[in-house]
C-alpha positions as CSV (number, residue, x, y, z in Angstrom):
1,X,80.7,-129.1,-225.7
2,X,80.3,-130.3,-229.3
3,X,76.6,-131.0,-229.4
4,X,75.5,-127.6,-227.8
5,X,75.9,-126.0,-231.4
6,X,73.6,-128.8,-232.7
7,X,71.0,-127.8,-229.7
8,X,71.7,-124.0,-230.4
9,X,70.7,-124.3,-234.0
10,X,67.4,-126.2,-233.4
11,X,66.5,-124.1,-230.8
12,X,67.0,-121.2,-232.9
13,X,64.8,-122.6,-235.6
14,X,62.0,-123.6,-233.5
15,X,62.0,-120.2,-231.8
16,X,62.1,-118.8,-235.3
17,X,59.0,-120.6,-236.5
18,X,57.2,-120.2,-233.6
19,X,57.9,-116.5,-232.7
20,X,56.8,-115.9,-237.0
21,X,53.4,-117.8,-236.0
22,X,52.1,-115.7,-233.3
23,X,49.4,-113.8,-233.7
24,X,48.9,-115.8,-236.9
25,X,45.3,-116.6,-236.1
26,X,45.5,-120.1,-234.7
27,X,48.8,-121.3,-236.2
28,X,50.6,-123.6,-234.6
29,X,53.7,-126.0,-235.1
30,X,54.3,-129.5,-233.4
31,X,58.6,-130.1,-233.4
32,X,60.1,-133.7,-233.6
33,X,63.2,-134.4,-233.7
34,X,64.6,-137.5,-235.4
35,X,68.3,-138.0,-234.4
36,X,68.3,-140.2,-237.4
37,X,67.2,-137.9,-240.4
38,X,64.5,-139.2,-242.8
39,X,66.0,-139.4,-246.4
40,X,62.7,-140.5,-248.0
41,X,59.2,-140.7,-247.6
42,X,58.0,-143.7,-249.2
43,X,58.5,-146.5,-246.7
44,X,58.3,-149.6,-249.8
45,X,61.9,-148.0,-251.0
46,X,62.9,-148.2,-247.1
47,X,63.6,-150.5,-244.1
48,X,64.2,-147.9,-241.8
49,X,62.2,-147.0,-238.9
50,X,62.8,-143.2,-239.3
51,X,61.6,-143.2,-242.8
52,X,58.3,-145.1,-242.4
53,X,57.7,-142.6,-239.7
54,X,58.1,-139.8,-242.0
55,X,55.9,-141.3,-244.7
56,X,53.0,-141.9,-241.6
57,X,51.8,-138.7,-241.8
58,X,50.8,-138.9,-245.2
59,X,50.4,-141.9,-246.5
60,X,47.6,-144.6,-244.6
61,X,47.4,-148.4,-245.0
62,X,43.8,-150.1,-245.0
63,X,44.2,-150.7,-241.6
64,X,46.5,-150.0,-238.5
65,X,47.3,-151.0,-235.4
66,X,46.7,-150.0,-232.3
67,X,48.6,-149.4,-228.9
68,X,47.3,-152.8,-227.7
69,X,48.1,-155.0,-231.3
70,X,44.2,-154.6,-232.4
71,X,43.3,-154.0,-235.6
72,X,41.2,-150.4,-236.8
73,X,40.3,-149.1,-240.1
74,X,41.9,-146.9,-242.1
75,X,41.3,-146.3,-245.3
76,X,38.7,-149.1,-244.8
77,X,35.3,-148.7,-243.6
78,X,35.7,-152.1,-241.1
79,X,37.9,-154.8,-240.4
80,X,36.9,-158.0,-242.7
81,X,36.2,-160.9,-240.5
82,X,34.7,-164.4,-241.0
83,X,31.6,-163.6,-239.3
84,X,31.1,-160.6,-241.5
85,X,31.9,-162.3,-244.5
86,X,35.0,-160.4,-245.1
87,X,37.2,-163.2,-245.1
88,X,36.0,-166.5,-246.9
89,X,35.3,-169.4,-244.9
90,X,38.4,-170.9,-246.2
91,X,40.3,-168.5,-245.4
92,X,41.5,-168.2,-249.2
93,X,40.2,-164.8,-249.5
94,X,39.7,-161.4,-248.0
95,X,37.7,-158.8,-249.0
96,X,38.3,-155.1,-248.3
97,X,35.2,-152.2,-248.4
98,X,37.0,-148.9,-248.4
99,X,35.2,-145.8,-247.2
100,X,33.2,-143.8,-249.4
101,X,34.7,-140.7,-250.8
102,X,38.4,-140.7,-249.1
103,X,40.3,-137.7,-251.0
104,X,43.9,-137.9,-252.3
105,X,45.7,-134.6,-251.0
106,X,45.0,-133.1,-254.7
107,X,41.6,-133.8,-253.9
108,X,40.8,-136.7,-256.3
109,X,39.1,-140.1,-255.3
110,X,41.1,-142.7,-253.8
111,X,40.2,-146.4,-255.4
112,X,40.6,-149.8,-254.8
113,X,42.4,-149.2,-258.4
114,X,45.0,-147.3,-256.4
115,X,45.2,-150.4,-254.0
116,X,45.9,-153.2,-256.6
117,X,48.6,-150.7,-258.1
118,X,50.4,-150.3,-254.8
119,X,50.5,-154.4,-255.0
120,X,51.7,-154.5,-258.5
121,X,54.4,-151.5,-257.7
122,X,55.8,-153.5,-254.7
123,X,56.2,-156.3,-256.9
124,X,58.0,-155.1,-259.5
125,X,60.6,-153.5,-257.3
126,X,63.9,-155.2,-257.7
127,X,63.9,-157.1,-254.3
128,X,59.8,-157.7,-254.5
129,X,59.9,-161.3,-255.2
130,X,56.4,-161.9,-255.2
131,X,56.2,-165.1,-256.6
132,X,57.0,-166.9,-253.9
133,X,54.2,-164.9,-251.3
134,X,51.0,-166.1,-250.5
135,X,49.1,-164.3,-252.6
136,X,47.7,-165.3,-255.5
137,X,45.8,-162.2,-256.7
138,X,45.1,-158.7,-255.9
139,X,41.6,-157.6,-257.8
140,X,39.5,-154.2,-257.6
141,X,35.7,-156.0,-258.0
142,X,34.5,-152.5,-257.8
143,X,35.9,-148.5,-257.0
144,X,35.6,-149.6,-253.0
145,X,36.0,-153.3,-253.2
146,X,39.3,-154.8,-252.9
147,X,39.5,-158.7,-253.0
148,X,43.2,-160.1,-251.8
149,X,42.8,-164.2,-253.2
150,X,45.9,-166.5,-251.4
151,X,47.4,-169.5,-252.9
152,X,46.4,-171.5,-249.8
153,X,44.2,-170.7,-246.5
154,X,45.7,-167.8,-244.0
155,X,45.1,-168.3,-240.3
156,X,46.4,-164.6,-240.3
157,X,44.6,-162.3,-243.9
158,X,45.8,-159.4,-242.4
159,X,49.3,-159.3,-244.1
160,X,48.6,-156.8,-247.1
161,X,47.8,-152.8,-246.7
162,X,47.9,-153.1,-243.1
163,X,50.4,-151.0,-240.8
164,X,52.6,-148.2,-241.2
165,X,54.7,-150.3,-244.2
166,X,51.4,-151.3,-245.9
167,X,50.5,-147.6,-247.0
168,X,48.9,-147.0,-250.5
169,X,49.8,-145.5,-253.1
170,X,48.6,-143.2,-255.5
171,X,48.5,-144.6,-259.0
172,X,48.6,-141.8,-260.7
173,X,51.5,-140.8,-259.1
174,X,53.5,-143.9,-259.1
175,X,52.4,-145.2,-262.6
176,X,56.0,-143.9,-264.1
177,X,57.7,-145.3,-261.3
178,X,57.3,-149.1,-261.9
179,X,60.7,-151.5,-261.4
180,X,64.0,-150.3,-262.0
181,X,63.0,-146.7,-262.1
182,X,61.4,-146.7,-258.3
183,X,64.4,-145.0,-256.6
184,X,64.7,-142.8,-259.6
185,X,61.5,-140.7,-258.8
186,X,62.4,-138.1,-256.4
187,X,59.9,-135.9,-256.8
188,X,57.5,-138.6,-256.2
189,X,59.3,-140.3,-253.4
190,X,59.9,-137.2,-251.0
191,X,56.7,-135.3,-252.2
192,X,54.2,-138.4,-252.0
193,X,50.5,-137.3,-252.7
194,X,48.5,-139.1,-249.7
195,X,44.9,-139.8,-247.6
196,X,46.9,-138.8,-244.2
197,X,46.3,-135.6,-242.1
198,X,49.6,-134.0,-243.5
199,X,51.1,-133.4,-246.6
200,X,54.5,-132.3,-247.0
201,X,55.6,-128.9,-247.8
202,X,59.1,-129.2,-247.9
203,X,61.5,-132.0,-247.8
204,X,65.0,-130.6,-247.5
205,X,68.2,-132.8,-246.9
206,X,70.7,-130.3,-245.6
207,X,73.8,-132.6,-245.8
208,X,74.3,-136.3,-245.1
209,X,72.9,-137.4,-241.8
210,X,70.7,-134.1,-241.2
211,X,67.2,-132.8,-242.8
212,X,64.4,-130.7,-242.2
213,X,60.7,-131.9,-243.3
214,X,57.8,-128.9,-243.3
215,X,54.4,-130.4,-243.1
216,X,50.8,-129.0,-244.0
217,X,47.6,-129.5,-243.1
218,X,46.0,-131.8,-245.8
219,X,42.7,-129.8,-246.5
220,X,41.1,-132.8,-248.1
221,X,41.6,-135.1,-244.6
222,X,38.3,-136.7,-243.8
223,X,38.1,-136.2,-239.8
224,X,36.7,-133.1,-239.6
225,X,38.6,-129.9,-237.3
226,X,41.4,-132.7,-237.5
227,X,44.3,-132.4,-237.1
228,X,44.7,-129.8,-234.5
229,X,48.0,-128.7,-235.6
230,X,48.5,-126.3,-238.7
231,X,51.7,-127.0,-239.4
232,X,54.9,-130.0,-238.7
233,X,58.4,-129.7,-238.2
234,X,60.1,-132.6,-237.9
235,X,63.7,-132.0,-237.4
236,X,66.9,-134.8,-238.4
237,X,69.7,-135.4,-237.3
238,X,72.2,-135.0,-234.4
239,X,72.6,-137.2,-231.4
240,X,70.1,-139.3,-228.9
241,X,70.9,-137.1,-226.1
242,X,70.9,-134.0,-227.2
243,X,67.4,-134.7,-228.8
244,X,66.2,-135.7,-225.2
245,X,67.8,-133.0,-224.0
246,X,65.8,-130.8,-225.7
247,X,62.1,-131.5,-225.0
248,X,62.7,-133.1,-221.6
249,X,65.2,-130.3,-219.8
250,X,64.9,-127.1,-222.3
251,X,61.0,-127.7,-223.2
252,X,62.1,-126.2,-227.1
253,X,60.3,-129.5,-228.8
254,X,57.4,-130.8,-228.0
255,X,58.8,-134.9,-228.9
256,X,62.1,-136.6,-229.5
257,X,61.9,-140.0,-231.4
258,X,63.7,-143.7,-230.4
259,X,65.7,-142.2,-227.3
260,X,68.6,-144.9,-227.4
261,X,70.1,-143.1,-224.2
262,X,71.1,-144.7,-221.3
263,X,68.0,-144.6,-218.8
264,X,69.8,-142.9,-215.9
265,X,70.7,-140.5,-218.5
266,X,67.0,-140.1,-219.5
267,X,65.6,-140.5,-215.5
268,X,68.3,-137.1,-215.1
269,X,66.8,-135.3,-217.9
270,X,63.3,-135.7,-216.9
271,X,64.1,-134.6,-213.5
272,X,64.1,-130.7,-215.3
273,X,59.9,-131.8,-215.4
274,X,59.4,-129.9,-218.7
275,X,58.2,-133.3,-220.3
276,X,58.2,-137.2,-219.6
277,X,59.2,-140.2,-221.6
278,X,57.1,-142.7,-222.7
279,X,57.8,-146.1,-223.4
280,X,55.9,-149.2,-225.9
281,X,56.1,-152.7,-225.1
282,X,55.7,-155.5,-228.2
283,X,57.0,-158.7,-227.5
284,X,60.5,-158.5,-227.7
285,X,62.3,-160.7,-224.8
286,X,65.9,-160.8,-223.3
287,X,66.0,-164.5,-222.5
288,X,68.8,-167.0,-221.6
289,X,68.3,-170.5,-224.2
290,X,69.6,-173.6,-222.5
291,X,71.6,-175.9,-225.1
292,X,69.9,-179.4,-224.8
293,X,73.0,-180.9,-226.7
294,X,76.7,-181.2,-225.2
295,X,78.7,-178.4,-226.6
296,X,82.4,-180.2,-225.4
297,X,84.8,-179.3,-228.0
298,X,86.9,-182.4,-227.6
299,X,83.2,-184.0,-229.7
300,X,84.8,-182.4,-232.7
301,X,81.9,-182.9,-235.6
302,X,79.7,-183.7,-232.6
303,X,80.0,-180.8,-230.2
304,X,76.2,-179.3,-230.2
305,X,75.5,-181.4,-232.6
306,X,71.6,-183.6,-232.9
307,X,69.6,-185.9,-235.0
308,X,66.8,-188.3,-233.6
309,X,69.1,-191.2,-233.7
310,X,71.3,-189.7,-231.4
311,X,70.2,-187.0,-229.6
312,X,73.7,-185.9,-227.6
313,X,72.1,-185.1,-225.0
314,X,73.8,-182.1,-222.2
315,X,75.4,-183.7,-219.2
316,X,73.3,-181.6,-216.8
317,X,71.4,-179.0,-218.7
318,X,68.8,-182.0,-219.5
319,X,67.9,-182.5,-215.9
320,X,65.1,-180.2,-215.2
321,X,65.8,-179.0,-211.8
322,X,68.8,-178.0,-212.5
323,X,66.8,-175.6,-215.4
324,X,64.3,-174.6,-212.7
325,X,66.9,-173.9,-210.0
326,X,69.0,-171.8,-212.5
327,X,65.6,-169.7,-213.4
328,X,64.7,-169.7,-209.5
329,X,67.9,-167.5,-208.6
330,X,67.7,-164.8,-211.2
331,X,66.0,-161.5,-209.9
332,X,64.3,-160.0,-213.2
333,X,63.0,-157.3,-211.3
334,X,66.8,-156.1,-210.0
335,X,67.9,-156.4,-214.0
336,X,64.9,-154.4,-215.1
337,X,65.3,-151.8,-212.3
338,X,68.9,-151.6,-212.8
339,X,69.8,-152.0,-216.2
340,X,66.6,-151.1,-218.1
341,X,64.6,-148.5,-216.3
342,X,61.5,-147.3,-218.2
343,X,62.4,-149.5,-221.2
344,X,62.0,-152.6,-219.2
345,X,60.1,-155.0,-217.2
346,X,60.3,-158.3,-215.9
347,X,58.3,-161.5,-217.8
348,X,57.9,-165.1,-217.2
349,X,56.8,-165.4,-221.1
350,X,58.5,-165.2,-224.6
351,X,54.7,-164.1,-226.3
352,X,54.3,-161.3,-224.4
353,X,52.0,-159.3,-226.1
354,X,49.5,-158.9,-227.3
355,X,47.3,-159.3,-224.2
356,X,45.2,-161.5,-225.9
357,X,48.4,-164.4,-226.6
358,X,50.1,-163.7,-223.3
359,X,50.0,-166.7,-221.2
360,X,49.0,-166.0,-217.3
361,X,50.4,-168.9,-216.1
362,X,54.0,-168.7,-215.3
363,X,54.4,-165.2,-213.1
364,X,56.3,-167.1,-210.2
365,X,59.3,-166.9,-211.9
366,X,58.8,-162.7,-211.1
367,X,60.3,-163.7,-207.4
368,X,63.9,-164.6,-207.1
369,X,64.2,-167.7,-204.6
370,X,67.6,-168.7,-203.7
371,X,66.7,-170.9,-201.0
372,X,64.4,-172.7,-203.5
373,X,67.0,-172.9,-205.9
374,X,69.0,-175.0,-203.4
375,X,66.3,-177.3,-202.0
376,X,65.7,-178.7,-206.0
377,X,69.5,-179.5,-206.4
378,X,69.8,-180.9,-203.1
379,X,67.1,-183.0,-203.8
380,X,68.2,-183.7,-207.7
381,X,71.7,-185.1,-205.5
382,X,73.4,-182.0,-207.0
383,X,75.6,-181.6,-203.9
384,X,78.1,-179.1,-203.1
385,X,82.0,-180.5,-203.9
386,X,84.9,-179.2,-201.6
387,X,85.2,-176.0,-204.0
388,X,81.3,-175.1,-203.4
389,X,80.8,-176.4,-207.1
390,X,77.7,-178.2,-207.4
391,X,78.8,-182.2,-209.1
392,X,77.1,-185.0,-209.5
393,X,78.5,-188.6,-211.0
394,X,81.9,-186.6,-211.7
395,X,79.8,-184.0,-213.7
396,X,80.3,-180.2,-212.6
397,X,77.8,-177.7,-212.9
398,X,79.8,-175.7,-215.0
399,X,78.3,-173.1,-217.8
400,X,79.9,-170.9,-220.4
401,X,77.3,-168.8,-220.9
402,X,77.8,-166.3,-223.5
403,X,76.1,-163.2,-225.7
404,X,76.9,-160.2,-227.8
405,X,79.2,-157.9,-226.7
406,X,77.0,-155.0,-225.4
407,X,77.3,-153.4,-221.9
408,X,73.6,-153.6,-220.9
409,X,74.0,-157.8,-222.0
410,X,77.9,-157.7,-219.8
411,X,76.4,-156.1,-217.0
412,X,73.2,-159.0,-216.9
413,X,75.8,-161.6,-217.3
414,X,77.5,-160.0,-214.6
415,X,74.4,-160.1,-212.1
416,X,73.3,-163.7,-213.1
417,X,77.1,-165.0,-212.7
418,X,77.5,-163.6,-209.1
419,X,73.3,-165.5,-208.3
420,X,74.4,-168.5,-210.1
421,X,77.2,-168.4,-207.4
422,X,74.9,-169.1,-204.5
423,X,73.3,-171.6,-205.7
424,X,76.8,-173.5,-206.3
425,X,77.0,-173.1,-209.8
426,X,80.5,-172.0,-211.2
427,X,79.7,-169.5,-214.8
428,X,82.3,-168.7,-217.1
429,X,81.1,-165.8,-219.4
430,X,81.9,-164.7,-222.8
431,X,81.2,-161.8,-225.3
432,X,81.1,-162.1,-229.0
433,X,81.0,-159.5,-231.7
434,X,77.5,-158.9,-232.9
435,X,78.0,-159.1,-236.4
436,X,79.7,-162.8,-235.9
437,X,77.2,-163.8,-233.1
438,X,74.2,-162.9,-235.1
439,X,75.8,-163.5,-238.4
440,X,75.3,-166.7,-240.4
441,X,78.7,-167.8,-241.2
442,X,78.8,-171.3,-240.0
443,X,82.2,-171.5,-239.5
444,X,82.0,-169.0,-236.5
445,X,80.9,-169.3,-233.3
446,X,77.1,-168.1,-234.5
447,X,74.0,-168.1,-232.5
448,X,73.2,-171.4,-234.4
449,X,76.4,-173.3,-233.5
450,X,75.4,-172.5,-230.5
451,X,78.8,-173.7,-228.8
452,X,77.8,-172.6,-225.0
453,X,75.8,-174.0,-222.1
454,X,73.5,-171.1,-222.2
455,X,73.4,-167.6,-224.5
456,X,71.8,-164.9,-224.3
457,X,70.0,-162.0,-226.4
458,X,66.8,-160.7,-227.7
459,X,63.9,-162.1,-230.2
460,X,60.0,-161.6,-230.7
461,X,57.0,-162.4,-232.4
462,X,54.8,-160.0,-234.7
463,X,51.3,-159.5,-234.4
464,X,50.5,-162.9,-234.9
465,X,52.8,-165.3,-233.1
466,X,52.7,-168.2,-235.1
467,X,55.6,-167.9,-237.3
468,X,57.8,-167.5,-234.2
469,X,56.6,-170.0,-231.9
470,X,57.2,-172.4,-235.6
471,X,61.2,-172.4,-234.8
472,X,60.7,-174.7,-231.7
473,X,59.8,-177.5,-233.9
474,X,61.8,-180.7,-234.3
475,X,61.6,-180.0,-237.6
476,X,63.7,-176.5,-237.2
477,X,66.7,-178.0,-234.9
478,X,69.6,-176.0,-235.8
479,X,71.6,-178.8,-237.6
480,X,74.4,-179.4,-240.3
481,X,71.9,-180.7,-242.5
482,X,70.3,-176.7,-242.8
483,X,73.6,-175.5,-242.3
484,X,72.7,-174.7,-238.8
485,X,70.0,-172.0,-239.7
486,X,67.3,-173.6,-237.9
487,X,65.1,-171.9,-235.3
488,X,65.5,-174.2,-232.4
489,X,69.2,-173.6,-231.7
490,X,68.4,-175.2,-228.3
491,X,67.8,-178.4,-230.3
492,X,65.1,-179.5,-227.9
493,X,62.9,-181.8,-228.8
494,X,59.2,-182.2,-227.6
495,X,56.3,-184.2,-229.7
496,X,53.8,-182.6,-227.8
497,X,54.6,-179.4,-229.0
498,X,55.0,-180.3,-232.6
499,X,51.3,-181.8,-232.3
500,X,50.1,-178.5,-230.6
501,X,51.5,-176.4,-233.3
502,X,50.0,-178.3,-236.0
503,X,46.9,-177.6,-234.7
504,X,47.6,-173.9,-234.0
505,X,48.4,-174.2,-238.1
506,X,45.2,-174.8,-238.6
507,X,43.4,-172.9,-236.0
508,X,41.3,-169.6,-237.4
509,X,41.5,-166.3,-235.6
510,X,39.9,-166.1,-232.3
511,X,39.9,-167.6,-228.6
512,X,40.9,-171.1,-229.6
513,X,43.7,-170.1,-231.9
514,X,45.2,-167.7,-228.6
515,X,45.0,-170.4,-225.9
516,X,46.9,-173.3,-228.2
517,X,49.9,-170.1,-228.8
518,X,49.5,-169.8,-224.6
519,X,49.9,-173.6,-224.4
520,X,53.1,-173.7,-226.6
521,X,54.4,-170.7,-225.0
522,X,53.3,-172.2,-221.8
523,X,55.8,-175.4,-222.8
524,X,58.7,-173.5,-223.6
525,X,59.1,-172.0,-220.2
526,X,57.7,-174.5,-217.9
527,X,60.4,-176.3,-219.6
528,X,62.8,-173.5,-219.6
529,X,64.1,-174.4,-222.7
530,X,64.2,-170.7,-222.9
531,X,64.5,-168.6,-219.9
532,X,62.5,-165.3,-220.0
533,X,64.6,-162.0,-218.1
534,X,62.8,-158.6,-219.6
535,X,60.7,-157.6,-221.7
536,X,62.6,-154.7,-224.2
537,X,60.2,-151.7,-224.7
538,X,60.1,-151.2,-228.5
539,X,59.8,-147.7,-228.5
540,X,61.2,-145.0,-225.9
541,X,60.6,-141.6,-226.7
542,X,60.2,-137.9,-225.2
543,X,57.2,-136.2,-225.2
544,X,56.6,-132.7,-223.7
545,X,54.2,-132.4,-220.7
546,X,52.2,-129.6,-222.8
547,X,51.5,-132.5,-225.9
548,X,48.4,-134.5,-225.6
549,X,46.7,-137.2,-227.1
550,X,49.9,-139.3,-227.5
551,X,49.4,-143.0,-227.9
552,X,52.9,-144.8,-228.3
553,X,52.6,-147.7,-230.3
554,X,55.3,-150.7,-230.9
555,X,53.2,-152.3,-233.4
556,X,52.9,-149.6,-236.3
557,X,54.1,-146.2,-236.6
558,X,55.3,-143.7,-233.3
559,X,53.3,-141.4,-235.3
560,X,50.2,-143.4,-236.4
561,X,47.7,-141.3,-234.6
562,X,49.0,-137.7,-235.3
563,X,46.2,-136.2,-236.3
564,X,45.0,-136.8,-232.2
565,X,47.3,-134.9,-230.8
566,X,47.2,-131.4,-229.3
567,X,48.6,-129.2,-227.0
568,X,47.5,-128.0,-223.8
């Protein structure tokens, strides 16, 4: 009962707006609701999800993303590439060509000037640190020619002015706004003058937690009879389900943002059929790691501990069958089905996406196989004791297999305990607080100590996976010596994939590049060091059946194609 006068209220505005626009000649409003309010529109002054969304309808990058991870121009007339001469052969330079006569919302020229400012801006801010990022220079040779020069060759150029949190500023705009005064500007930061198809009317933060944005067509927008609304509301604040509630069962919005609601919750809602939700896939993975060291505490200094003299290696976690049979007996498909609904789905792989690095190799794993499970520790001499517990040489398949406290990550520990079971493995589970299990306190029992058989959470790569398939490197065991803040907390240790990633390194954009990121993906889970469950959808939001041209996205903005949409 405490939410309905939350979903009276933004009823009662949208009917209000919408009832003033009839008969108005062809205006028309398209409602969002945020259940997290925007409190700024400049996404460099923000980390948060709901304020770059609020700056993507007026401010563009050189470039976004698409649904599928591709690149497409923006503010720039095409994508620089080798081949086009865009990007040096070196790869020590790339070269943007904006389009010809793109108009600031006040109507004046946009310029690569305004680029190279946006650079300088960002850097001065507080937290910018720009001295220790690749690039070495940001130059306008000309009004449309933008020339990024890095301190040593990028196998990935596309790091600057791209996506929803690469937007550009205006320099005019801006100019006062330089270091410590950024955050000062408020004029500047919730009225930002932009290329995009809005610009906003009104930015007004009713009290902490809750605002209302007003959005209006920007008459100087380049795609012509776009976009097909004449006006934006975009309404903040509240909670998840009442958001839902309101474009999928009462049909008064037309889309709800980030629906963190609990999908049988959601699956109820849409039953109403006045809209659907619609879910984005990146490459973000619930998967098991498998320790490769012996985590006993009565090691002391040595529990979980490794270095290549002495590798400590697990007492049954290094035998490979019994890694496959424990990845034979999980049903991904029941923990998808069950625990995830629309905003999962079974994988085999930990690059997922984009379609172009996801391996398609390794989709046996999609069919649980108890019987199969058995035969391989049978045939390892992992035989059943008088308890049903699998031993071998006086060595128990025991795991403590343990994860953040969450009830989505209980209920999957739950499942895999009772599978693990059949296959004669006895599974001890524990939950840890988030903010120690994720923190980086070394004297807790962190993700990097790592002091479990197997844990469990969630992890992806970007656009480009390279940086992330870089933590399985011997060089990035999670160790004393870097105070356990390595990436390859499963301290496992494989030459053949450091020589594979030393070539991916090198490797420029295209099909060779891809296949040596599937062969290193490829290794991790044919080794199970990791063991892939689901793949997380990024994005989960409500849409309403009458809204059109939606294109979720979980590699730039929700809203980075706006100016598409209409309704039917």
């Amino acid at each position: 009962m405490k939410r309905m006068p939350w979903l009276f209220s933004v009823v009662t505005v949208i009917v209000g707006l919408l009832a003033g626009s009839c008969g108005d000649g062809g205006h028309e409003t398209l409602t969002l609701l945020f259940w997290q309010a925007p409190s700024i529109a400049n996404p460099y002054l923000s980390s948060g999800n709901k304020d770059t969304e609020a700056a993507a309808l007026v401010l563009e990058p050189l470039a976004s993303y698409d649904e599928n991870g591709e690149l497409v121009p923006r503010l720039a007339a095409s994508i620089p590439t080798v081949e086009n001469g865009g990007v040096s052969v070196d790869r020590t330079r790339v070269t943007w060509k904006l389009k010809e006569r793109v108009l600031w919302s006040d109507g004046t020229l946009l310029t690569a000037e305004d680029a190279v400012f946006t650079h300088d801006y960002a850097c001065a801010l507080p937290d910018g640190n720009c001295e220790n990022e690749p690039i070495e220079s940001v130059q306008a040779l000309d009004d449309l020619t933008l020339r990024i020069t890095f301190r040593f060759p990028q196998s990935y150029p596309y790091t600057s002015f791209v996506g929803a949190r690469g937007v550009i500023l205006q320099k005019a705009q801006f100019e006062p706004c330089l270091g410590e005064t950024a955050r000062q500007c408020k004029t500047e930061n919730l009225y930002p003058i932009g290329t995009g198809p809005y610009k906003i009317a009104d930015f007004r933060i009713e009290t902490a937690g809750s605002a209302n944005i007003i959005y209006a067509i920007n008459q100087h927008f380049r795609t012509p009879n776009q976009p097909f609304f004449s006006e934006v509301l975009l309404k903040g604040g509240g909670q998840a389900i009442d958001a839902a509630r309101t474009v999928l069962e009462t049909g008064a919005a037309d889309y709800a943002w980030n629906l963190q609601v609990e999908p049988d919750v959601l699956q109820s809602l849409q039953a109403a059929g006045k809209g659907m939700l619609v879910t984005a896939f990146a490459s973000n993975v619930e998967r098991l790691v498998v320790n490769f060291t012996n985590p006993d505490p009565d090691l002391a200094d040595k529990r979980s501990a490794w270095s290549i003299e002495d590798p400590n290696p697990h007492p049954f976690l290094s035998d490979a069958e019994v890694r496959r049979a424990l990845s034979l007996a999980i049903d991904r498909g029941h923990i998808a089905d069950q625990l995830y609904g629309v905003a999962g789905a079974p994988t085999c792989n930990v690059v997922t996406a984009p379609p172009r690095y996801a391996s398609p190799h390794n989709d046996d794993c999609l069919d649980q196989d108890i019987a199969a499970a058995n035969a391989r520790l049978d045939a390892a001499r992992w035989l059943p004791g008088p308890d049903g517990v699998r031993q071998k040489n006086g060595v128990r398949l025991r795991i403590l297999y343990q994860t953040s406290t969450n009830s989505v990550r209980q209920k999957t520990q739950e499942l895999i305990q009772g599978w693990w079971q059949e296959i004669g493995v006895e599974t001890e589970l524990k939950a840890i607080d988030a903010a120690e299990f994720f923190g980086g306190n070394p004297a807790l029992d962190t993700v990097g100590r790592f002091y479990a058989d197997i844990q469990m959470y969630t992890n992806g790569p970007g656009i480009d996976p390279q940086a992330y398939l870089s933590s399985w490197r011997t060089s990035e065991i999670a160790r004393r010596e870097n105070d356990w803040e390595g990436g390859n907390v499963s301290r496992w240790y494989s030459l053949e994939y450091d020589a594979i990633y030393e070539e991916l390194e090198g490797a420029p954009l295209g099909p060779g590049r891809e296949d040596l990121s599937i062969e290193l993906n490829d290794l991790l889970v044919q080794e199970h060091v990791l063991i892939p469950l689901v793949n997380r959808a990024t994005v989960s939001s409500a849409v309403s059946n009458s809204l059109k041209g939606v294109r979720l996205n979980a590699w730039d903005a929700e809203l980075w194609n706006i100016h598409e949409w209409y309704r039917e």
